[in-house]
py3Dmol code that shows the C-alpha trace and the ligand (Angstrom):
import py3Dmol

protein = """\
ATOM      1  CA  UNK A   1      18.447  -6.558 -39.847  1.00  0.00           C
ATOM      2  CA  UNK A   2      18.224 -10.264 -39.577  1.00  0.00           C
ATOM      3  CA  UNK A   3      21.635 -12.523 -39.287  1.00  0.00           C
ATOM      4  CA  UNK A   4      21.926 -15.811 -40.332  1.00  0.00           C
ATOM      5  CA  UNK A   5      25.084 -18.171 -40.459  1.00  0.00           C
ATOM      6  CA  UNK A   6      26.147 -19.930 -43.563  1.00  0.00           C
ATOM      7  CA  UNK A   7      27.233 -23.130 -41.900  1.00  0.00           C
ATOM      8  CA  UNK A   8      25.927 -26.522 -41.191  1.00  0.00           C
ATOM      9  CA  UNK A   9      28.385 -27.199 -38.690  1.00  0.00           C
ATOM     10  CA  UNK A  10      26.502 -28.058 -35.316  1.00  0.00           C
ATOM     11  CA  UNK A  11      29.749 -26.758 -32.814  1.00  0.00           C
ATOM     12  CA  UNK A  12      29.253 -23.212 -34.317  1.00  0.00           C
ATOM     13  CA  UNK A  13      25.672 -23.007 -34.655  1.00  0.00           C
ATOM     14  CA  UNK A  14      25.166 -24.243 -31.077  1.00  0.00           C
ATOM     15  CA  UNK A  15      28.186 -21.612 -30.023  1.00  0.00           C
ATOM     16  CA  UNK A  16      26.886 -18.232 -32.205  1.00  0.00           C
ATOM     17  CA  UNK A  17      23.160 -19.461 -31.416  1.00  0.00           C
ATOM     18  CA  UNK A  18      23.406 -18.713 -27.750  1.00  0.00           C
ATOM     19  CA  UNK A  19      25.579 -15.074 -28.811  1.00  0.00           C
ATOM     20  CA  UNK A  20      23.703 -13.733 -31.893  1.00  0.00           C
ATOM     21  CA  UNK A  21      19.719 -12.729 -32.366  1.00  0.00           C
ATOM     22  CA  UNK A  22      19.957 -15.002 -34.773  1.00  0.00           C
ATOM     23  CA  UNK A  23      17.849 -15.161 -37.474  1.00  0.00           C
ATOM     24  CA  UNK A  24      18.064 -18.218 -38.863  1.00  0.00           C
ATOM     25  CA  UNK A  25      21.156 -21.163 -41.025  1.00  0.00           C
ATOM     26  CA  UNK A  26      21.446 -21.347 -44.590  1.00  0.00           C
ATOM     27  CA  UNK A  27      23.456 -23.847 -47.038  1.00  0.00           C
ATOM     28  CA  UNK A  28      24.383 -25.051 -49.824  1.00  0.00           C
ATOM     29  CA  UNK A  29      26.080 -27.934 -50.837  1.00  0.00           C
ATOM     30  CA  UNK A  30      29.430 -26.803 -51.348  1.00  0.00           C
ATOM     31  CA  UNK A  31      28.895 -25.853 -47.293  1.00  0.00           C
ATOM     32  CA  UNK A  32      28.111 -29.133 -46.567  1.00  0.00           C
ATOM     33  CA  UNK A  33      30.675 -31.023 -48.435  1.00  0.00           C
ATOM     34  CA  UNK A  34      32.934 -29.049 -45.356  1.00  0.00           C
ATOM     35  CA  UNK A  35      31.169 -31.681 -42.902  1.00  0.00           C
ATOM     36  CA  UNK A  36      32.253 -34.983 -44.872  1.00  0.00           C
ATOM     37  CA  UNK A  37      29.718 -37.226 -45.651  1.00  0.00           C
ATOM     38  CA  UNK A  38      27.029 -36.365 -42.983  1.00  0.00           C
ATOM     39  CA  UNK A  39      23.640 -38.342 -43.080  1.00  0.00           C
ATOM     40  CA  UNK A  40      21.675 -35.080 -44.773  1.00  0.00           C
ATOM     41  CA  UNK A  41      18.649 -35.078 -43.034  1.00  0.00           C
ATOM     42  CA  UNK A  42      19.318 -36.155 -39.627  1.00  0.00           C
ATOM     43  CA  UNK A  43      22.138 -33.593 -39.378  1.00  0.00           C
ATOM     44  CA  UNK A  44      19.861 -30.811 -40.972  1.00  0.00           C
ATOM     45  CA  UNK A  45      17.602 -32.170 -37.839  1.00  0.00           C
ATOM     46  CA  UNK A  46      19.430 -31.587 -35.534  1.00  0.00           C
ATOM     47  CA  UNK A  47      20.629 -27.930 -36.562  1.00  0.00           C
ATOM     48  CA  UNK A  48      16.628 -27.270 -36.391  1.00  0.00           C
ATOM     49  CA  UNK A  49      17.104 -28.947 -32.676  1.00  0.00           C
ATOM     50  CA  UNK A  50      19.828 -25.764 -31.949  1.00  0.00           C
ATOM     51  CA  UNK A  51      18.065 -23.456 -33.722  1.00  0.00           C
ATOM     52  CA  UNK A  52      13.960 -23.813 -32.564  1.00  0.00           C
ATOM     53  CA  UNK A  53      11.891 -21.248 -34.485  1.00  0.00           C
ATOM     54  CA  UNK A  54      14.811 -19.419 -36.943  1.00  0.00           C
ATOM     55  CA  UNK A  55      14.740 -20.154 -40.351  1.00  0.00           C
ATOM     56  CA  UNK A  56      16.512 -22.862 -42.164  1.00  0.00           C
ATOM     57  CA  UNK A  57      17.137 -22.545 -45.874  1.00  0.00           C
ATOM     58  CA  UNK A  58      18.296 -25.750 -48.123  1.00  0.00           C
ATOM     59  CA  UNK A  59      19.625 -25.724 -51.100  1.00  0.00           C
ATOM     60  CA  UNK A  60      18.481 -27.992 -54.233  1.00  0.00           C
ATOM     61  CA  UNK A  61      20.644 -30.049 -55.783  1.00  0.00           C
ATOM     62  CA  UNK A  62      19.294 -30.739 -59.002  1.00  0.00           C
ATOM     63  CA  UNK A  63      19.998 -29.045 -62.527  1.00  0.00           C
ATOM     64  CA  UNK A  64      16.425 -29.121 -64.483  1.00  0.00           C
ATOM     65  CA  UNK A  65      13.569 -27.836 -63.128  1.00  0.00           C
ATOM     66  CA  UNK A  66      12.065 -30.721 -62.572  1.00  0.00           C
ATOM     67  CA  UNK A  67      14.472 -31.960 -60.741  1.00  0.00           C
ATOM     68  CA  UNK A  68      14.494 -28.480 -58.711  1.00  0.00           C
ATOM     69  CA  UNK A  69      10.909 -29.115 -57.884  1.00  0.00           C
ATOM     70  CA  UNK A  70      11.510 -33.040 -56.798  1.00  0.00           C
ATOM     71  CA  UNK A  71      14.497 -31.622 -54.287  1.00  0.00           C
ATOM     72  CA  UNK A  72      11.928 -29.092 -52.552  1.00  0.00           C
ATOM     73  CA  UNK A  73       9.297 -31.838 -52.268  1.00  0.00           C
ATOM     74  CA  UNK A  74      12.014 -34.058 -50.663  1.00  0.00           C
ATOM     75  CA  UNK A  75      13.420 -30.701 -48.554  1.00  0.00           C
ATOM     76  CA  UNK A  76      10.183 -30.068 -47.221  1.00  0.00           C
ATOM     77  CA  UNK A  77       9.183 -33.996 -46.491  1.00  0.00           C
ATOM     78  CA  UNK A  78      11.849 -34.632 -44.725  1.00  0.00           C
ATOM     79  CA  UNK A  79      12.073 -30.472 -42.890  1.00  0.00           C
ATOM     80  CA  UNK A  80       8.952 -28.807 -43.119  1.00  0.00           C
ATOM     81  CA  UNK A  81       6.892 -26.924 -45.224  1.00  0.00           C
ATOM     82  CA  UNK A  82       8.169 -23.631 -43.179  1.00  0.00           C
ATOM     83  CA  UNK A  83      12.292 -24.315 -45.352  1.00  0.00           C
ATOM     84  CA  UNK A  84      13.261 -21.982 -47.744  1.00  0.00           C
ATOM     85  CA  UNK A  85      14.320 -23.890 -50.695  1.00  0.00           C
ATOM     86  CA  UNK A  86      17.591 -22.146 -52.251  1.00  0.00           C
ATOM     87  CA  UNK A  87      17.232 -22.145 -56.027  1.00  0.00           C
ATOM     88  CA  UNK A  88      19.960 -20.916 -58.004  1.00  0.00           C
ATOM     89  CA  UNK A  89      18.414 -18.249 -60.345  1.00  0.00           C
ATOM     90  CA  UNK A  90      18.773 -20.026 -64.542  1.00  0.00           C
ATOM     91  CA  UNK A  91      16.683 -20.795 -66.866  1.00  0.00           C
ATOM     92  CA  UNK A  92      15.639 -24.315 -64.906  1.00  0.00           C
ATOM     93  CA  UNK A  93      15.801 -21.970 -61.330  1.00  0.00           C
ATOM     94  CA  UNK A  94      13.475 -19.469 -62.584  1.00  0.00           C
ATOM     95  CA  UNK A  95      10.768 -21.974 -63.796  1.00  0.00           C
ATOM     96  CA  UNK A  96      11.085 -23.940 -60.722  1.00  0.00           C
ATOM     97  CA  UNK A  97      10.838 -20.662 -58.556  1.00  0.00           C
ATOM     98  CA  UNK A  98       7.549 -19.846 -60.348  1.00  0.00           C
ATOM     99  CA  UNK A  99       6.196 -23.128 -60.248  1.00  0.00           C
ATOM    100  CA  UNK A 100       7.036 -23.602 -56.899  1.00  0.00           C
ATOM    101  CA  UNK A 101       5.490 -20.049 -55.354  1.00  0.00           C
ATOM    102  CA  UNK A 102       2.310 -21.097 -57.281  1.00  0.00           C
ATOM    103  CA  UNK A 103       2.297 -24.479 -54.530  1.00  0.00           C
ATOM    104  CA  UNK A 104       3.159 -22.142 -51.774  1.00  0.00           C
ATOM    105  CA  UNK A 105       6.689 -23.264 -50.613  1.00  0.00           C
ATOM    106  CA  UNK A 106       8.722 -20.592 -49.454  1.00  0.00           C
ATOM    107  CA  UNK A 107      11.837 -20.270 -51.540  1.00  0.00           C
ATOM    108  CA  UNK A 108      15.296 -17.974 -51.554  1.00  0.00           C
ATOM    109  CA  UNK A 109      16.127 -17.338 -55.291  1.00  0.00           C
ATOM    110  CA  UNK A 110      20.437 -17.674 -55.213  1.00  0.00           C
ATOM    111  CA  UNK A 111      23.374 -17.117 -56.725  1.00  0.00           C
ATOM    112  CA  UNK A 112      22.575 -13.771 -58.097  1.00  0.00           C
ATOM    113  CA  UNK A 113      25.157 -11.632 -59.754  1.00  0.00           C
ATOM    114  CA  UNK A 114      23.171  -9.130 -61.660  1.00  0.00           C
ATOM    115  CA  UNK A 115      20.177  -7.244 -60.801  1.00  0.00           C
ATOM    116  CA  UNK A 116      18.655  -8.418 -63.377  1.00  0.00           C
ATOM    117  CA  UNK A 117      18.432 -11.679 -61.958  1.00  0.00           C
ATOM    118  CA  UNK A 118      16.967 -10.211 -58.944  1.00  0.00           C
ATOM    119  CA  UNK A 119      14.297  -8.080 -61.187  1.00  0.00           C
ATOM    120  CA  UNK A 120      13.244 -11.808 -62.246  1.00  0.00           C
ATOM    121  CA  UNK A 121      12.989 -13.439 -58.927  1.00  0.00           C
ATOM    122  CA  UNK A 122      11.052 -10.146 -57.823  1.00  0.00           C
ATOM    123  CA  UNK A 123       8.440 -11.081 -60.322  1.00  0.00           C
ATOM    124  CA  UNK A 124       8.505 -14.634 -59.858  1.00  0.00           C
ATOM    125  CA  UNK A 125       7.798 -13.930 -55.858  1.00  0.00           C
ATOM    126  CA  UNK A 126      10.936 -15.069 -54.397  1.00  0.00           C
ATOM    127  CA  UNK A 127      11.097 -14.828 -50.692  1.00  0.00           C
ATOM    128  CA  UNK A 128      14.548 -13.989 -50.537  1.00  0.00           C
ATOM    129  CA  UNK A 129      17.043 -12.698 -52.718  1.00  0.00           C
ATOM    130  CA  UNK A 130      20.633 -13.919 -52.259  1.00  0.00           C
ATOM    131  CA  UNK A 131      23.294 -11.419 -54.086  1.00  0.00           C
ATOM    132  CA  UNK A 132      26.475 -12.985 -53.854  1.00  0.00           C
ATOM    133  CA  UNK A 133      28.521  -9.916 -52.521  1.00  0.00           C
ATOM    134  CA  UNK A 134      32.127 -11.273 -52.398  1.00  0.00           C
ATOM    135  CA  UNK A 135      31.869 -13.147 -56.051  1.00  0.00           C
ATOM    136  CA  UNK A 136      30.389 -10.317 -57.615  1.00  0.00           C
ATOM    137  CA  UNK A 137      33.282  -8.068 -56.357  1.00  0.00           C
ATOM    138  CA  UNK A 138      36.038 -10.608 -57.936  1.00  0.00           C
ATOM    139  CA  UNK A 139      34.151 -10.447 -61.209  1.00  0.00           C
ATOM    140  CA  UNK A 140      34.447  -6.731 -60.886  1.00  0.00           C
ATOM    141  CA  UNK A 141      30.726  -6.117 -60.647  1.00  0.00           C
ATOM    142  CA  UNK A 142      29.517  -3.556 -57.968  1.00  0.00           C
ATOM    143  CA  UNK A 143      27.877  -5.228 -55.397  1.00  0.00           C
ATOM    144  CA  UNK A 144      27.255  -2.648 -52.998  1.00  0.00           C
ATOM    145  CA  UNK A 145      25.146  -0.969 -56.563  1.00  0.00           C
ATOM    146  CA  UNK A 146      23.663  -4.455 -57.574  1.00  0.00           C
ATOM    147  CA  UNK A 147      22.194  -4.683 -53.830  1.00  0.00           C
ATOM    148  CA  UNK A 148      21.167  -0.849 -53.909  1.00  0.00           C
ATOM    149  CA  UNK A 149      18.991  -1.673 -57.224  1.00  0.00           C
ATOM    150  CA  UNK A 150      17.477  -4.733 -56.056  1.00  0.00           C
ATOM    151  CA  UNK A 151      16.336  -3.081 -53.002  1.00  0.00           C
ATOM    152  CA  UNK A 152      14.890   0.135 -55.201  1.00  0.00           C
ATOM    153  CA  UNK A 153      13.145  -2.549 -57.178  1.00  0.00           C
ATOM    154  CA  UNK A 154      11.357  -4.028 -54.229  1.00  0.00           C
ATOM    155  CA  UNK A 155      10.121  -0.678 -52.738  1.00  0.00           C
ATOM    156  CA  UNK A 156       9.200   0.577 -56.236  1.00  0.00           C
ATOM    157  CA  UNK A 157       7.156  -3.251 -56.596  1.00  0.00           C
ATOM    158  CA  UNK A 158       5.580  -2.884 -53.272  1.00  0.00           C
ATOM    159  CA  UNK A 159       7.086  -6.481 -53.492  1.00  0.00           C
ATOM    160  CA  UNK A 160       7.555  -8.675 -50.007  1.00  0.00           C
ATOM    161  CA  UNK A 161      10.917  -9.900 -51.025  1.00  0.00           C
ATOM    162  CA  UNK A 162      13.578  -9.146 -49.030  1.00  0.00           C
ATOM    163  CA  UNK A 163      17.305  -9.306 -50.042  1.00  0.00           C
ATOM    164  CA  UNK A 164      19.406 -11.643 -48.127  1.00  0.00           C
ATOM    165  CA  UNK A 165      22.761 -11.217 -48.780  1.00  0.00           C
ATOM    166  CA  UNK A 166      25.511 -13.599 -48.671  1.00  0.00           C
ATOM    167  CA  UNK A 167      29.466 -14.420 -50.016  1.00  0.00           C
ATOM    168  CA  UNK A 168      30.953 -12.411 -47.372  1.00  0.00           C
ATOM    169  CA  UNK A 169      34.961 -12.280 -46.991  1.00  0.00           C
ATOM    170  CA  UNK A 170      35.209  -9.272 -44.571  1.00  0.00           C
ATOM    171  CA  UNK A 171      32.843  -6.930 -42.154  1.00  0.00           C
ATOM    172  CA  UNK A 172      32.868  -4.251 -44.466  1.00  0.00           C
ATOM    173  CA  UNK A 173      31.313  -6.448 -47.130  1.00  0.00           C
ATOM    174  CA  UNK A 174      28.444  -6.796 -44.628  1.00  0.00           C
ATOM    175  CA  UNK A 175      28.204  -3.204 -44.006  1.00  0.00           C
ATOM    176  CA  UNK A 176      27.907  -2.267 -47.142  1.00  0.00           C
ATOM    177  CA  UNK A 177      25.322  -4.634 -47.841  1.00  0.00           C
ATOM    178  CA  UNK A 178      23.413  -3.693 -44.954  1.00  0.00           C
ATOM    179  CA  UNK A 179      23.659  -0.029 -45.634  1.00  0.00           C
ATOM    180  CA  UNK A 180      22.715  -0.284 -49.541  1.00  0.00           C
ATOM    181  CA  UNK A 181      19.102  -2.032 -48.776  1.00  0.00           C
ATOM    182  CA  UNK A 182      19.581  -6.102 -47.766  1.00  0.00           C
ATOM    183  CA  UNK A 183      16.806  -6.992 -44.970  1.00  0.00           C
ATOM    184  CA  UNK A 184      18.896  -9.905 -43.832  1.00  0.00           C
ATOM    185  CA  UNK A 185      22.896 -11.004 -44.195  1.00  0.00           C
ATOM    186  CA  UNK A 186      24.240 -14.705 -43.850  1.00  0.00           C
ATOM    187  CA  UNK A 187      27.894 -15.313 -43.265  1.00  0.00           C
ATOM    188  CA  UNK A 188      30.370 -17.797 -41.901  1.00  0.00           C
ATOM    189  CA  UNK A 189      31.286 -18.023 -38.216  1.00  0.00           C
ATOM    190  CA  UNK A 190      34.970 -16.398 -38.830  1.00  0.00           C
ATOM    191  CA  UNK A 191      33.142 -12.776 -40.456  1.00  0.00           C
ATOM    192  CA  UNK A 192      30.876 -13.009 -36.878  1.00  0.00           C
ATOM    193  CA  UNK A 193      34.171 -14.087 -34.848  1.00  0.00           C
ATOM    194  CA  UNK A 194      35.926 -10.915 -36.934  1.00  0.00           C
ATOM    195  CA  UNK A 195      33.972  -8.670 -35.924  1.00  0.00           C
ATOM    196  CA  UNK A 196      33.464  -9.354 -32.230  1.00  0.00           C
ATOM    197  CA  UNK A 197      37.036  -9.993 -31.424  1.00  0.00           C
ATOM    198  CA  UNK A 198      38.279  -7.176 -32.891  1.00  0.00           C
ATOM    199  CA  UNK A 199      41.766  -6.252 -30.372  1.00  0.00           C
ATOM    200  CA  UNK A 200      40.382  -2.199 -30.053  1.00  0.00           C
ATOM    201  CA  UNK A 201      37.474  -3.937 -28.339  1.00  0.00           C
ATOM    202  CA  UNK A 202      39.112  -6.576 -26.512  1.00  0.00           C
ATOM    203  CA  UNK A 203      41.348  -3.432 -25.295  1.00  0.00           C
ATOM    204  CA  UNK A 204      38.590  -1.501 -24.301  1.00  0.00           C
ATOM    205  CA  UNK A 205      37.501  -4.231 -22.230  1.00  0.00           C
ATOM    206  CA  UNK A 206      40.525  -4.498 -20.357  1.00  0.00           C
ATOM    207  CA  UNK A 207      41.563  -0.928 -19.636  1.00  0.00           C
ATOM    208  CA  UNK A 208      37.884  -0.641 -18.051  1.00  0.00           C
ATOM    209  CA  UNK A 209      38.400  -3.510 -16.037  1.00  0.00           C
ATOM    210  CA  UNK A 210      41.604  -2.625 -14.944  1.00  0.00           C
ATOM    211  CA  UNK A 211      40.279   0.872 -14.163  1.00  0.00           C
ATOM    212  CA  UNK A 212      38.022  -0.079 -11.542  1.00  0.00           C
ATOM    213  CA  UNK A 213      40.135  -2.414 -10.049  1.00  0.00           C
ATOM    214  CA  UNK A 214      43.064   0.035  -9.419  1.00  0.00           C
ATOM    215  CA  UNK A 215      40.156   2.263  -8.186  1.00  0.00           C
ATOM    216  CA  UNK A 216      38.554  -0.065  -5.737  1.00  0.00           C
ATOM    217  CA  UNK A 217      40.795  -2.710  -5.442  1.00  0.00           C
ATOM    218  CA  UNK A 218      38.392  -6.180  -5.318  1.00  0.00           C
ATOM    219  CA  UNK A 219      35.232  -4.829  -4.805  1.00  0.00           C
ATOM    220  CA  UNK A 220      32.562  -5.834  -7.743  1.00  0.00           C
ATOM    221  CA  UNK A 221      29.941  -3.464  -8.967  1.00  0.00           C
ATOM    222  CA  UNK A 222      27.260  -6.863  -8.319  1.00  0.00           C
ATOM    223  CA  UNK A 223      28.507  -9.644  -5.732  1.00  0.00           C
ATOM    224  CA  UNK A 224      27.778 -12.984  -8.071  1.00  0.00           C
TER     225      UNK A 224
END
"""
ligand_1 = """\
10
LIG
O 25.213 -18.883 -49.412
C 25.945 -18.618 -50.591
C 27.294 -18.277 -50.221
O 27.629 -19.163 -49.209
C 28.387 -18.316 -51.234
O 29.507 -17.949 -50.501
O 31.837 -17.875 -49.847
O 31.081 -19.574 -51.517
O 31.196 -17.155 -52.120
P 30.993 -18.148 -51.044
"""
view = py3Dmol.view(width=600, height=400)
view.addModel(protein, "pdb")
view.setStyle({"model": 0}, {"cartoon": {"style": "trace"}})
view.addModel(ligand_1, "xyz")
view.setStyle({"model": 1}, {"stick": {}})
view.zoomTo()
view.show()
């Protein structure tokens, strides 16, 4: 499995980069608009800084596709040619993903809802696939299925696309993604913090700890 975090803030990244195996930061602009009105590129600089060789996927801004294809240009000017562009997966997306695979960027085909849409991005070599797991389940669509599909799709295609999932509101959410086929997950700092500060294992923790030390008093294991 690879794990990403869906955040552009630089306090977390730097924090979960030196606990995670992290894989690599994703956004969109709905995830930046949390920061305020950073300067784009500088800040998308320095997460690269934090991050060294893990991915970084950018999202476009633009509606038509040729707008689509002016944002990667920019993206990739400005960060490298090794960003994943995120394209939203339309009409305009679609055309743009195509186009662009033909030039050789490396793109994550997103906001996917249906398997369908994933079928498409399969075909139109998509790097990555990003189900949204979380809005799918409010619209009453299965994601844990939808993710299940689009990973049966990819085996059956021989197809290098792997499914990076994302929209996460709880740990199970992950799990389920994880265990129904995606390659890679990205969520927010507070679904990592969740699950690593659950109180069982905090308790655990303790009663060990306090264990030895009724046992042998002060003595360490290790002197530091
Ligand atoms: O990366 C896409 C994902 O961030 C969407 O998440 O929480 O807005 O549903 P959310």
């Amino acid at each position: 499995m690879k794990f990403m975090l869906d955040t552009v803030n630089l306090d977390k990244i730097r924090y979960y980069q030196s606990i995670l195996p992290l894989a690599g930061v994703t956004s969109n602009p709905s995830i930046i608009k949390k920061e305020g009105k950073i300067d784009f590129y500088a800040h998308l600089k320095k997460i690269k800084e934090i991050i060294g060789s893990a991915d970084l996927h950018v999202q476009v801004v633009g509606k038509l596709q040729e707008e689509i294809e002016k944002d990667a240009q920019d993206i990739v000017d400005h960060l490298g040619k090794e960003t994943f562009i995120k394209i939203p997966v339309n009409e305009e997306g679609l055309a743009a993903i195509k186009s662009l695979k033909s030039k050789e960027f490396k793109v994550t085909a997103t906001a996917i809802y249906t398997e369908f849409q994933a079928y498409l991005a399969i075909a139109a070599g998509a790097d990555y696939l990003a189900p949204y797991y979380n809005r799918m389940e409010n619209l009453n669509i299965n994601a844990a299925d939808v993710i299940y599909a689009m990973a049966e799709e990819i085996k059956r295609s021989s197809s290098p696309t792997e499914i990076l999932a994302a929209s996460f509101k709880n740990v199970n959410q992950v799990n389920q993604a994880c265990r129904n086929g995606a390659q890679a997950i990205t969520a927010s700092p507070d679904i990592f913090e969740q699950a690593l500060t659950m109180p069982a294992i905090q308790k655990a923790v303790t009663d060990f700890h306090d264990d030895w030390r009724e046992t042998f008093a002060t003595e360490k294991i290790y002197e530091l």
